[in-house]
C-alpha positions as CSV (number, residue, x, y, z in Angstrom):
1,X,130.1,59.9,110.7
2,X,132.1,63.0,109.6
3,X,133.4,64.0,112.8
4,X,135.6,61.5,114.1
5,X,137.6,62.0,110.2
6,X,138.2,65.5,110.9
7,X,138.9,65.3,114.3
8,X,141.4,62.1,114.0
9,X,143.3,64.1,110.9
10,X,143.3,67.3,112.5
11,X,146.8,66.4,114.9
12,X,148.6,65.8,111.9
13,X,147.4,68.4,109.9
14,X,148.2,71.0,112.3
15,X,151.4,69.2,112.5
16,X,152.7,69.4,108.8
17,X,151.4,73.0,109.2
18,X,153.9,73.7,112.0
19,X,156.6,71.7,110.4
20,X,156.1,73.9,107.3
21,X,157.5,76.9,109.7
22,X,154.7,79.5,108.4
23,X,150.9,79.8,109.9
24,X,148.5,78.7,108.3
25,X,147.0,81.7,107.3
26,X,150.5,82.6,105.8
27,X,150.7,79.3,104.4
28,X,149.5,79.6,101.4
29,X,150.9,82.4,100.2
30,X,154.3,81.3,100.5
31,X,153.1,78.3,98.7
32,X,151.5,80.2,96.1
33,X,155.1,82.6,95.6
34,X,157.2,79.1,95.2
35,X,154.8,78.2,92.6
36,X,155.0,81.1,90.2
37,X,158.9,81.0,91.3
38,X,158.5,77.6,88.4
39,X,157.3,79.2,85.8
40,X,160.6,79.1,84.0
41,X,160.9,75.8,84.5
42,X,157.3,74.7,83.6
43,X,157.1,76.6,80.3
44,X,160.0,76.8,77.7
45,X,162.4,79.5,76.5
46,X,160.4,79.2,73.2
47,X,157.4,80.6,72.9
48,X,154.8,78.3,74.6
49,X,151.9,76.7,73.3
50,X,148.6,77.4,74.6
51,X,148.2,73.8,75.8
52,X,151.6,74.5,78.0
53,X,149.7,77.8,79.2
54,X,146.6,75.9,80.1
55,X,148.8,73.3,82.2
56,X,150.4,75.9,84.1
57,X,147.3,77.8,85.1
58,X,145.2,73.9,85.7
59,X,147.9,73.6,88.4
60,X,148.0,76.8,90.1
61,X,143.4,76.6,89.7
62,X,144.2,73.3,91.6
63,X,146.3,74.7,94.4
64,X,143.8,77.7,94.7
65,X,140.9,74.9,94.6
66,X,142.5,73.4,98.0
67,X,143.4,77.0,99.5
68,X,139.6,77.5,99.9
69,X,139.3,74.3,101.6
70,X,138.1,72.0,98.6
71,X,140.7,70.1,99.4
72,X,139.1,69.4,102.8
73,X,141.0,71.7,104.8
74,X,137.4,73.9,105.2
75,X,136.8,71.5,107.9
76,X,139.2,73.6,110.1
77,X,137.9,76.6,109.2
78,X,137.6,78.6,112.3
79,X,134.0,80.0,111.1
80,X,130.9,77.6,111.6
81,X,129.3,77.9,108.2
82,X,132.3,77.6,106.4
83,X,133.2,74.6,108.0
84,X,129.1,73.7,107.3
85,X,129.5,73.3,104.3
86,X,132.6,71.1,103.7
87,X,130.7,69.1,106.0
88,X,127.6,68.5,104.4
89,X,129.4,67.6,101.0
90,X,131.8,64.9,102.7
91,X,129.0,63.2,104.8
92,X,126.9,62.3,101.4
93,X,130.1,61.0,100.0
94,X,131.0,59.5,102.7
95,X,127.4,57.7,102.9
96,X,127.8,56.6,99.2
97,X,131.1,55.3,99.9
98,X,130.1,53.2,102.8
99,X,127.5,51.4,100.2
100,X,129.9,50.9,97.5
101,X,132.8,49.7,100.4
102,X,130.0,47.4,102.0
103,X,129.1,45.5,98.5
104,X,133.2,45.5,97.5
105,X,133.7,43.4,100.7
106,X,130.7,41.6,100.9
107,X,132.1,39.6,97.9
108,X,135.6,39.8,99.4
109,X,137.2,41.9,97.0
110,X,141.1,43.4,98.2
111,X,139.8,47.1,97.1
112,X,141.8,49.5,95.0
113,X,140.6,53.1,95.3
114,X,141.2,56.0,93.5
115,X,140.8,59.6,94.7
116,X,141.0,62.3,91.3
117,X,142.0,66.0,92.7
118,X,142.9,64.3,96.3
119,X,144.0,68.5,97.3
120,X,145.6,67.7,101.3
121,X,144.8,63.5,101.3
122,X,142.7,63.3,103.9
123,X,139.9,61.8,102.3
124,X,142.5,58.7,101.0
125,X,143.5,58.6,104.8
126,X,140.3,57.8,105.8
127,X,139.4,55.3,103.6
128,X,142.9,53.8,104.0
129,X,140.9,51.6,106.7
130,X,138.7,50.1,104.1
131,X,140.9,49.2,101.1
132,X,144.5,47.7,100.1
133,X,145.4,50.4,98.0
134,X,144.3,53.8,97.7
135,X,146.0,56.3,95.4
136,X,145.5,59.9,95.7
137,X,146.5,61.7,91.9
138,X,146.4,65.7,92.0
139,X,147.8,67.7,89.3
140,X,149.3,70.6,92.2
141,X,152.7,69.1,93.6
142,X,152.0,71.6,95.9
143,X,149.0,69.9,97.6
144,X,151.0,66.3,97.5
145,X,153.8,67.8,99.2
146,X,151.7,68.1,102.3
147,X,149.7,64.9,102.1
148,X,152.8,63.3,101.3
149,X,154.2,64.8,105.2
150,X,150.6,64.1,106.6
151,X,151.2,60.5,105.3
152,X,154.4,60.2,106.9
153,X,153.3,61.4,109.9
154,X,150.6,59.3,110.6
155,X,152.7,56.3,108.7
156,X,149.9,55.2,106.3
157,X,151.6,52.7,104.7
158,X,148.6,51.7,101.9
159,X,148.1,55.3,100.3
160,X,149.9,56.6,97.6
161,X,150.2,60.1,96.1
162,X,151.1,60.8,92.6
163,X,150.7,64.0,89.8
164,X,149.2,63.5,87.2
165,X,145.9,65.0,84.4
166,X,142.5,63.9,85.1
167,X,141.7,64.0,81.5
168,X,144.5,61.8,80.8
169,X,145.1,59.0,83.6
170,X,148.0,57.3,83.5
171,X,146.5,53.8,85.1
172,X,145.8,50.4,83.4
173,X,142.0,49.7,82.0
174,X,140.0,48.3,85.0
175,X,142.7,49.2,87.6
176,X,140.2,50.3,90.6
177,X,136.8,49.0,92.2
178,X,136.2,52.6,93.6
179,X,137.1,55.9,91.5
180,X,136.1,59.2,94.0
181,X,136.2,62.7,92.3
182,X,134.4,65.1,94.1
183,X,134.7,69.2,92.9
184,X,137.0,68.1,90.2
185,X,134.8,67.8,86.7
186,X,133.5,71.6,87.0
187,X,137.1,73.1,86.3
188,X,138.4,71.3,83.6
189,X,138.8,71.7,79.8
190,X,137.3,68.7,78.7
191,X,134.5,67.1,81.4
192,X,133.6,63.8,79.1
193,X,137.1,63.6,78.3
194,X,138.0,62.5,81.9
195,X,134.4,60.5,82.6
196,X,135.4,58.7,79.9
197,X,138.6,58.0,81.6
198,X,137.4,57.3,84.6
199,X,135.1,54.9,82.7
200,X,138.2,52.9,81.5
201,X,140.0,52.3,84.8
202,X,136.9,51.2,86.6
203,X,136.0,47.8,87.0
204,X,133.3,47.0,84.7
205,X,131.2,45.9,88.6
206,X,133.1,48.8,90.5
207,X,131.3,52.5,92.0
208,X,132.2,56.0,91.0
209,X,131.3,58.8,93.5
210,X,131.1,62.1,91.7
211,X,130.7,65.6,93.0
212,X,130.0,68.5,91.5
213,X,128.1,71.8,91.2
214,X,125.0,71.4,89.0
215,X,121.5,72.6,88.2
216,X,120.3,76.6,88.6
217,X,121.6,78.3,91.6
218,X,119.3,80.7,93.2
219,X,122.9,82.5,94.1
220,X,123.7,82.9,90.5
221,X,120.0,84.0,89.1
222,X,120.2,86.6,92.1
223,X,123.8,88.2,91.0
224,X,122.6,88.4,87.1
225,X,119.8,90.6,88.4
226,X,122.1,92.4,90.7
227,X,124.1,93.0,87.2
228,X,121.3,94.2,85.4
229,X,121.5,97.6,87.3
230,X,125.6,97.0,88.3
231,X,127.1,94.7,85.2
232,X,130.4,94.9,87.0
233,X,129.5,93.4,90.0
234,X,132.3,90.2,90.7
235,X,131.3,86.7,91.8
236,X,131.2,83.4,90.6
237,X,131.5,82.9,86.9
238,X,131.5,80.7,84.5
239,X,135.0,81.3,83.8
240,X,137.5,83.9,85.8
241,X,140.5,85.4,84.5
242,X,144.2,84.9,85.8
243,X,145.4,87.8,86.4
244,X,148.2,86.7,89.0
245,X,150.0,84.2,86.9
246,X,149.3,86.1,83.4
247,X,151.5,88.9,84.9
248,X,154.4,86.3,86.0
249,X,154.2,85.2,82.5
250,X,154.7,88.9,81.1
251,X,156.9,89.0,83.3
252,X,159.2,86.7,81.9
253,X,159.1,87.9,78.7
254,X,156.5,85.3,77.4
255,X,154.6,85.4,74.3
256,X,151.0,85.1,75.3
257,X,147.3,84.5,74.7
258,X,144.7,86.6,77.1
259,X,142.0,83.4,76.6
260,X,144.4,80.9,77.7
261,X,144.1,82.5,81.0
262,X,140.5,82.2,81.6
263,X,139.3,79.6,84.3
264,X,136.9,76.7,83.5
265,X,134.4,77.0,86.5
266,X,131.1,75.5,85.3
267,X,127.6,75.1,86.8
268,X,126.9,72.3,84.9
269,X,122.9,71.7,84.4
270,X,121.4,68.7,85.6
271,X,119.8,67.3,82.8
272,X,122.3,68.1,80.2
273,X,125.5,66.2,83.2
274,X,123.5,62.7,83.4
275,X,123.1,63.1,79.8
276,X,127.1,63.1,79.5
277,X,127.3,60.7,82.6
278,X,125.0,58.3,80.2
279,X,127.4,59.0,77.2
280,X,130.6,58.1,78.8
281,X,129.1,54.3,80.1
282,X,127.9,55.4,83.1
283,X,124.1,55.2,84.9
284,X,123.2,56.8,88.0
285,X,122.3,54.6,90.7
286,X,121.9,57.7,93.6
287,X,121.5,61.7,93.7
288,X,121.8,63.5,96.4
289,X,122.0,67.8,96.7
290,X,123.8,68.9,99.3
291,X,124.2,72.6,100.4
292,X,121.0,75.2,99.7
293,X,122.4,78.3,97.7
294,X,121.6,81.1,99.3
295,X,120.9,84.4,97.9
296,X,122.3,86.9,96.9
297,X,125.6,84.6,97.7
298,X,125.4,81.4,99.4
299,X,129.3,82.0,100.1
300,X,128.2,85.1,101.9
301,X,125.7,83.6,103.8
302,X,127.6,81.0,105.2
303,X,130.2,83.1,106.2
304,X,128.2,85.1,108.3
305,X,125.1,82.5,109.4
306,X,125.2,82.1,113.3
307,X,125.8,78.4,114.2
308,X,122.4,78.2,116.1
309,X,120.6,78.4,112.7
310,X,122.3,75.9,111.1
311,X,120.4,73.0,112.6
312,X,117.6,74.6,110.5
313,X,119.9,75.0,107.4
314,X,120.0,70.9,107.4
315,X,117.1,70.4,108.1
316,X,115.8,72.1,105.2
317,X,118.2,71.0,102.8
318,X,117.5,67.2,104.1
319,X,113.9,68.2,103.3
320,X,114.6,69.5,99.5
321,X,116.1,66.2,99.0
322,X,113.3,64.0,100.1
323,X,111.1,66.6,97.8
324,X,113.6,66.2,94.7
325,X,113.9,69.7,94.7
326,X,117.8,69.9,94.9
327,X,118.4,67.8,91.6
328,X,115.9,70.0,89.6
329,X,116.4,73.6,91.0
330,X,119.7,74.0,92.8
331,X,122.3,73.2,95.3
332,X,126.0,74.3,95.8
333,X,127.0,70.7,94.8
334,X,125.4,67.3,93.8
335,X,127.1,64.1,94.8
336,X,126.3,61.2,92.5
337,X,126.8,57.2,93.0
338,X,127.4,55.9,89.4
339,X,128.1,52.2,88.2
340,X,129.4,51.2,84.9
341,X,126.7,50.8,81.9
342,X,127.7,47.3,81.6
343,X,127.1,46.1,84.9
């Protein structure tokens, strides 16, 4: 199911990517110097507010997000694992979108979708097939600069791309029979803030698909023993420090804050997200792990596992599913099918 989507949007990626004039390993960070080139522009001659600070660095974590392929661009990563685990993630929402599109059109509903942190688009292309509307929001203008040329390029008339704050959506109540966010919830400031807005422009009978990191990782319990003998060791954390676009700030003269530079990054537990899922009018209709973390990092691992094992990989992770395993102890990400309370 997942290969014919990467292999029909790969043309036009590589397209844009030529278009753009740089390679695609240079790519980004040309995209990344044009970015902190706005700072002037994004924060004001007086001295800024650490809600201003916080919007400026949510944009440039957004743009980073879909560097590393979040924004499904790791399915064209030239290494086997890497692209492995995009994979994995996309085919269980792809499977929980094709229940939620079957049961929208078996009641002949004209579907309106939307896609929160939509990164390159591609994900809105493909479902472009499916649904009269689909609107792609991303809080980078970066990353809708490119889907907006892959759009154009393919001429997908039915998809829209717009920036704007998942905490704050700027759509009608009950605008959309389908709300996708997948890798989103885990780096913002205030998680139930945007459930609860995805709550409100849902159909009271439509589907949210949800992904997100969640339960223990047997990557992170294996780096805070690695700390207790080396307590500088770097990996993922719960939050990560900006060094990159504190320094542009200093640079212009800016008053500043250190701790409005930190990065939310949260590995939220299980138990304690369907509790805020239940909160904010949702109940969980399907939970599926996706992605076994690997010690000492499952980043690491995949980088380096030869494509002949990773057969095996799925094979056990399909297993930990069918054992419930995933939901209780671990995965790299969880993908959730949720309806509305009310319905």
């Amino acid at each position: 199911m997942t290969r014919p989507f990467i292999s029909s949007l790969q043309p036009a990626v590589e397209h844009v990517l030529r278009s753009s004039h740089v390679q695609f390993a240079s790519l980004f960070g040309q995209m990344l110097r044009d970015e902190l080139a706005e700072i002037p522009q994004l924060i004001s001659h007086a001295a800024p507010q650490n809600r201003s600070l916080h919007e400026l660095y949510e944009l440039r974590a957004r743009y980073l997000d879909w560097e590393l392929g979040t924004g499904y661009l790791g399915f064209f990563a030239k290494n086997a694992g890497t692209r492995y685990t995009f994979t994995r993630r996309m085919e269980a929402v792809l499977q929980m979108l094709a229940h939620a599109l079957q049961e929208k059109q078996e009641r002949g509903d004209a579907l309106r979708i939307l896609e929160i942190g939509c990164g390159a688009g591609l994900l809105c292309f493909e479902l472009a097939r499916s649904a009269k509307i689909i609107v792609g929001l991303d809080i980078s203008h970066f990353v809708l600069d490119f889907a907006n040329k892959v759009k154009e390029y393919i001429q997908c008339d039915n998809v829209f791309f717009q920036q704007g704050d998942a905490e704050h959506l700027a759509f009608a109540d009950n605008a959309f029979d389908i709300v996708v966010c997948s890798e989103v919830l885990e780096h913002l400031i205030e998680p139930q803030q945007a459930l609860t807005e995805m709550r409100r422009v849902l159909k009271n009978n439509g589907t949210l698909i949800l992904t997100t990191p969640c339960a223990l990782s047997l990557s992170d319990l294996c780096m805070n023993l690695v700390r207790l003998v080396r307590p500088s060791i770097e990996s993922e954390k719960d939050v990560h420090f900006d060094k990159k676009t504190y320094l542009a700030v200093q640079r212009e003269g800016k008053q500043h804050n250190t701790e409005t530079f930190l990065r939310v990054h949260t590995r939220f537990h299980y138990k304690k997200l369907l509790t805020m899922i239940q909160n904010t009018g949702f109940d969980m209709q399907q939970a599926v792990g996706t992605v076994f973390a690997f010690p000492p990092h499952y980043q690491v691992f995949y980088r380096y596992c030869p494509a002949f094992l990773l057969p095996a990989v799925r094979a056990m992770e399909n297993l930990l599913n069918r054992m419930y395993v995933f939901q209780r102890f671990g995965s790299v990400t969880t993908c959730f099918r949720l309806k509305p309370t009310e319905f």
